[in-house]
N, C-alpha and C positions, 0 to 999 in steps of 0.2 A: 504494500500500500504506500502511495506516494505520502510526504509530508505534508502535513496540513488538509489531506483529505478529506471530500464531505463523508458523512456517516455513508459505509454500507448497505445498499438495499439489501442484500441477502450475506448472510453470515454462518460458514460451521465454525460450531463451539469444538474446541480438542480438549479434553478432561485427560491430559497427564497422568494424572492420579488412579485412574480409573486402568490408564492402561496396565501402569503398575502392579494396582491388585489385582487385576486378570492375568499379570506374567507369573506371581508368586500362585494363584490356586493351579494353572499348567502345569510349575515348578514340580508343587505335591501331586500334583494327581499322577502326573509322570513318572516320577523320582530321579529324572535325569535331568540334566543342562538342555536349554534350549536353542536350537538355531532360531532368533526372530525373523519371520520372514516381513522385510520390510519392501519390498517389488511393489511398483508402481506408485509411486510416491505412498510409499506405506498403504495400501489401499487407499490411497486419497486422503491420508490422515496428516499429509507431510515429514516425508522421511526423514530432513532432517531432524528436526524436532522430538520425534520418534525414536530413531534410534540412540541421539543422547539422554531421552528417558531411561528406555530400556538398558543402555551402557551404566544408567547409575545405579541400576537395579541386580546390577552383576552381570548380566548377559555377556558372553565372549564371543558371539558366534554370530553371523547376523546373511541372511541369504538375499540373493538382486535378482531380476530378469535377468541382469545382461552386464556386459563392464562398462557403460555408459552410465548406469545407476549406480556401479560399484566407485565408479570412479569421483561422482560429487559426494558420498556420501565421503568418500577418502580424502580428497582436497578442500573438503569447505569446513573439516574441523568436528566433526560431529563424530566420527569414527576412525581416529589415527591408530597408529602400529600401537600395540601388540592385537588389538582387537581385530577377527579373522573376518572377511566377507569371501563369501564363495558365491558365484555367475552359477544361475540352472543352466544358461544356453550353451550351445555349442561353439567356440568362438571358430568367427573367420581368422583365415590363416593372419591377414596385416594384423587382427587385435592383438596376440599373442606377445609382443613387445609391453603394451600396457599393462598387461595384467602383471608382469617382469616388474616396472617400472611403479604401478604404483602397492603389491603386495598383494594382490589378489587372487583368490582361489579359483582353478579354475576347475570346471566338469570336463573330462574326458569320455566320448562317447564313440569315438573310430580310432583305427589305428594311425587314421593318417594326422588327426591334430596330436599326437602323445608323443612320435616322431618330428611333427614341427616343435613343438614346444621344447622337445631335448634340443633342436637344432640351433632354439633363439636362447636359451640358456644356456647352452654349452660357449656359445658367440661372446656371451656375453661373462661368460665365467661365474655363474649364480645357480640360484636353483630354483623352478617354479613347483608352488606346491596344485595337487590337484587331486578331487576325490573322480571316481569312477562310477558313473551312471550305469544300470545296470537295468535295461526294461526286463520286468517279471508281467508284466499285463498292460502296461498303459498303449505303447503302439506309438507313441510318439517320441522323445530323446533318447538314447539310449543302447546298448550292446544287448544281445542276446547272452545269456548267460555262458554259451562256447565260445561265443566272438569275445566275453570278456576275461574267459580264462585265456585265452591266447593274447591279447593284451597285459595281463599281468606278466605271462611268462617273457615278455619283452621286456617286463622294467628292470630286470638286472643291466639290460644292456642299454639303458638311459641314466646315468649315474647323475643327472641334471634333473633328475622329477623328484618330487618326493609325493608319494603314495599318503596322502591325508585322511581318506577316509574312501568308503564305497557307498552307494547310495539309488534306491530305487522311489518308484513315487506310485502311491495307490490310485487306482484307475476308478472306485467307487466303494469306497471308504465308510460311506454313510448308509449306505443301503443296501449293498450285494457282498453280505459278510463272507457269503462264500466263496464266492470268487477273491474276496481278501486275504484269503486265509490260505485260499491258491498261490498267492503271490508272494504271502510273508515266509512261506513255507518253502519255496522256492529258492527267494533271496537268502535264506536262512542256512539251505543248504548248499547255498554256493558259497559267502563265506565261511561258512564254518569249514567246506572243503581248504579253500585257500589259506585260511589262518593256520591249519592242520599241518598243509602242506609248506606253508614258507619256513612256521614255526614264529611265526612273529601276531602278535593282534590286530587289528584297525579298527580304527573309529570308523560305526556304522551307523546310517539311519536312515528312518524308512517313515513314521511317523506325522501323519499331515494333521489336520484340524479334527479331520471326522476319525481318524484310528486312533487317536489318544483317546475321544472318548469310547471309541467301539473295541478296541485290540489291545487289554493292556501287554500283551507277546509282544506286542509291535515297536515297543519303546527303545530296545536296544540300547545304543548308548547316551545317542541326542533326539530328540524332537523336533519337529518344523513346523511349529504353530503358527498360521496365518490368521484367518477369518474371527478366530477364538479369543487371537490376542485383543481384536479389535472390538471383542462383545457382544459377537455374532455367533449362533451357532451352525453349523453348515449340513442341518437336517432339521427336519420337523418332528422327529423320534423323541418325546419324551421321556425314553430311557438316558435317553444321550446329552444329557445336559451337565455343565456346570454354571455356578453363578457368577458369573462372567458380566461386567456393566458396558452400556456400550459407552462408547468413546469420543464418537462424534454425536451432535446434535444441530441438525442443518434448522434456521431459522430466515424469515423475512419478513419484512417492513409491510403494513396495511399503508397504502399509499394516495386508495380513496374508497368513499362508500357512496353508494346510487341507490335512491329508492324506486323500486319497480314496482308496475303494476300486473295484474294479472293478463299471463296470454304473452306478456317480455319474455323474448328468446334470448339466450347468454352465448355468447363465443361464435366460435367458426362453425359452421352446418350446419348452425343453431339448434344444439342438440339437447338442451333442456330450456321449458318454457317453466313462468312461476305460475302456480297454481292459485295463489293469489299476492296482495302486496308482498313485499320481501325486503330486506336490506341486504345487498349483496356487497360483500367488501372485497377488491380487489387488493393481490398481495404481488409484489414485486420478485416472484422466482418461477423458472418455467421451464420447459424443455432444454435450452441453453444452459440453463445453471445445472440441470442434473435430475430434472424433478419431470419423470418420463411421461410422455405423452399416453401412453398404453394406461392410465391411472386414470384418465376424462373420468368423471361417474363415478369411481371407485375408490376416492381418497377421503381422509378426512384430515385437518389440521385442528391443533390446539391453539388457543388464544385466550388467556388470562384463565390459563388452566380449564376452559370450557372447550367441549368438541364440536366442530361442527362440518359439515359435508362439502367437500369440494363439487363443482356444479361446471354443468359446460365441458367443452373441449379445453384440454391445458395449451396452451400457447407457448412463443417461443420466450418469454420473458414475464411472461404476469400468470398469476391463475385466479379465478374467481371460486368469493365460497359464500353459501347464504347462511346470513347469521339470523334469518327468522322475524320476525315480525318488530320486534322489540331487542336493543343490544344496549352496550355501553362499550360497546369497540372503540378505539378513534383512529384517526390515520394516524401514524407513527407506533401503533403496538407491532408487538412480534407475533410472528406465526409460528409453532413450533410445527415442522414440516415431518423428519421423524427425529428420533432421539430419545434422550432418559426421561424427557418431560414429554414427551407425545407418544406416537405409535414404535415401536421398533421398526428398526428397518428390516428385519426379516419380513415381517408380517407388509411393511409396505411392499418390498419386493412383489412378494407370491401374489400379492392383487395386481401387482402391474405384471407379472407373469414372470418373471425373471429371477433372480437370485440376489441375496446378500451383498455377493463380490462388486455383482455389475454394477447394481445402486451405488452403493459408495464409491467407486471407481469412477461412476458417471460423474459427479460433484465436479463441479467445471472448476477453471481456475478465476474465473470473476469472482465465484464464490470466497470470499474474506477467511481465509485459516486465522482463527485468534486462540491462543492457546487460553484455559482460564481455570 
C-alpha cells in the first residue's frame, strides 16, 4: 500500500497468531517437525509474513512451487541460511545454478536433472542438496519406484548431490483411504529397501493436509501441512478434523445503500427481482478481488455481526446484499465476506462449487494483506 493511502475498499485480515496455534496442534497430532508449505504466496496469506511467523514458531523446513518462490522468500529476509526450502517442481536445466547460489533444495524426478545438477556443482566446486520424488499414485512429478532405484544407485557416482530426503505426495488423501494406503505402502517399501540397502537412513515424507488427519502411518519423519496450517480443513469428513482457526478473514467497505421497490431487478441478467420494498446495500468486493462469480444467489455476508443474503449476479468489483426492510447498516461498515467472524471458507467454497485452496488462492492482490 502506497503512503498516505485512502482506506481500502476490501481488506484480508492475517491472524499471525492463529496460524501459530494451528502449527503447534499439526506439531502434536503429528509428533514430527513440519515442512510449512508456504507455495503461492502462502495460499494467499503472504508468504513473507508467513513464513517469519512460522520461523519463530520453530519450523526448519518450509516447501515452494518453484525456485522463483524459493528464491524471494531467500533474499527478502524472511527465510535466511540455516533455515531449509525445498522447490516441489522439477527444475529447468538454466535454474539449477540458482538453486546452487541461493541454498535451495531441490526435487529430483529424472535422471537427466541429478546429472545436470552434479555437473553445475561439480563447476562450481559445492554441493547441491536434493530430496527424491518418488510417484507411488499421483501420475504427475515424479520417478516410478524402479526409475528411482536406479537413480539412487547413481549417487555414489555424483559426489556433488547430497541425498536430503525422498518424498512422494498423496493423490487423495481425504477420501480414497485405500488407494492411500496403496501408496504409503509402497513408498514405505521402497525406502525401507534403500535404507536397508545403503545402510544409511533418510529423511522421509509423505504426509499432506488430509493424511495427517486420515494416516497416522503416514507421518514418517516430517509433515507437509498446507491447507490445515491455514484453518482449512481439506475434507468434509467429520472424523477428520482438528481445531485449527482460520487465518484469513477477507472483509469490505458498504459503499452505498438504495431503496427498492417491489418488481426492482438487481445486477446483470437481472437475476433477482424484490418481492417487495428492500434496502439493498452494495459492498465494494467482486469477482476481481476473489469473491467468485459461481456464489450469485448463494452467499451470504456478515455485517455488524448480523447475516444476511447476497442477491443478484456478483460483478467484477461490487456485490449486492438485501438487508430487509428495516437496517442500521451505513456506508462505511464492513462486510465480513468469509473468515472467523463470518462463514468459513470451506463452507463458502463448496456453495461456489470449488474448494478451500482455490478460494483463498483467488484473493487478488488489490485485496489489502494487513497482518492484525
Amino acid at each position: 500500500m502506497c503512503p498516505n493511502a485512502p482506506e481500502p475498499m476490501a481488506e484480508a485480515l492475517i491472524r499471525l497468531q492463529h496460524l501459530q496455534e494451528n502449527a503447534r496442534l499439526i506439531r502434536k497430532k503429528a509428533g514430527v517437525p513440519l515442512m510449512a508449505v508456504v507455495k503461492a504466496n502462502a495460499y494467499g496469506h503472504g508468504a513473507r509474513e508467513t513464513a517469519r511467523a512460522l520461523l519463530a514458531e520453530g519450523i526448519g523446513h518450509f516447501g515452494v512451487a518453484n525456485i522463483h518462490e524459493a528464491i524471494e522468500l531467500r533474499t527478502c529476509g524472511s527465510l535466511k541460511r540455516p533455515a531449509a526450502i525445498l522447490s516441489f517442481s522439477s527444475p529447468l536445466p538454466s535454474q539449477i545454478p540458482s538453486y546452487l547460489e541461493h541454498g535451495i533444495e531441490m526435487t529430483v524426478c529424472d535422471p537427466a536433472t541429478l546429472r545436470a545438477a552434479e555437473a553445475v556443482a561439480s563447476g562450481a566446486g559445492a554441493t547441491i542438496g536434493v530430496h527424491l520424488k518418488v510417484d507411488t499414485g499421483m501420475g504427475r512429478l515424479g520417478l516410478s519406484p524402479a526409475e528411482a532405484k536406479q537413480v539412487l544407485q547413481e549417487l555414489p557416482r555424483c559426489p556433488h548431490i547430497e541425498l536430503r530426503g525422498i518424498y512422494t505426495h498423496f493423490a487423495d488423501s481425504s477420501f480414497d483411504r485405500a488407494f492411500t494406503r496403496k501408496q504409503l505402502e509402497a513408498f514405505r517399501a521402497f525406502t525401507g529397501e534403500y535404507e536397508h540397502a545403503s545402510g544409511r537412513r533418510v529423511l522421509k515424507h509423505a504426509a499432506n493436509s488430509g493424511a495427517i488427519l486420515s494416516e497416522p502411518d503416514a507421518t514418517f519423519d516430517m509433515v507437509r501441512p498446507g491447507i490445515l496450517l491455514y484453518g482449512c480443513h481439506p475434507s468434509n469428513d467429520a472424523h477428520l478434523r482438528l481445531d485449527v482457526k482460520p487465518v484469513m478473514q477477507v472483509e469490505a467497505r458498504v459503499v452505498f445503500l438504495k431503496t427498492v421497490t417491489a418488481g426492482t431487478t438487481i445486477s446483470y441478467n437481472r437475476t433477482w427481482k424484490a418481492a417487495g420494498p428492500r434496502i439493498i446495500a452494495t459492498i465494494a468486493a467482486g469477482y476481481a478481488d476473489g469473491y467468485h462469480r459461481s456464489l450469485s444467489g448463494k452467499a451470504t455476508v456478515s455485517i455488524n455481526a448480523i447475516t444476511y443474503p447476497q442477491v443478484g449476479t456478483i460483478t467484477m468489483d461490487q456485490i449486492m446484499v438485501d438487508l430487509g426492510t428495516e437496517s442500521d447498516v451505513r456506508v462505511g461498515d464492513r462486510a465480513v465476506l468469509f473468515g472467523w467472524d463470518g462463514m468459513r471458507a470451506e463452507e463458502l467454497a463448496s456453495r461456489a462449487g470449488t474448494i478451500s485452496y482455490e478460494l483463498l488462492t483467488s484473493v487478488s492482490a488489490r485485496v489489502l494483506r494487513t497482518v492484525v
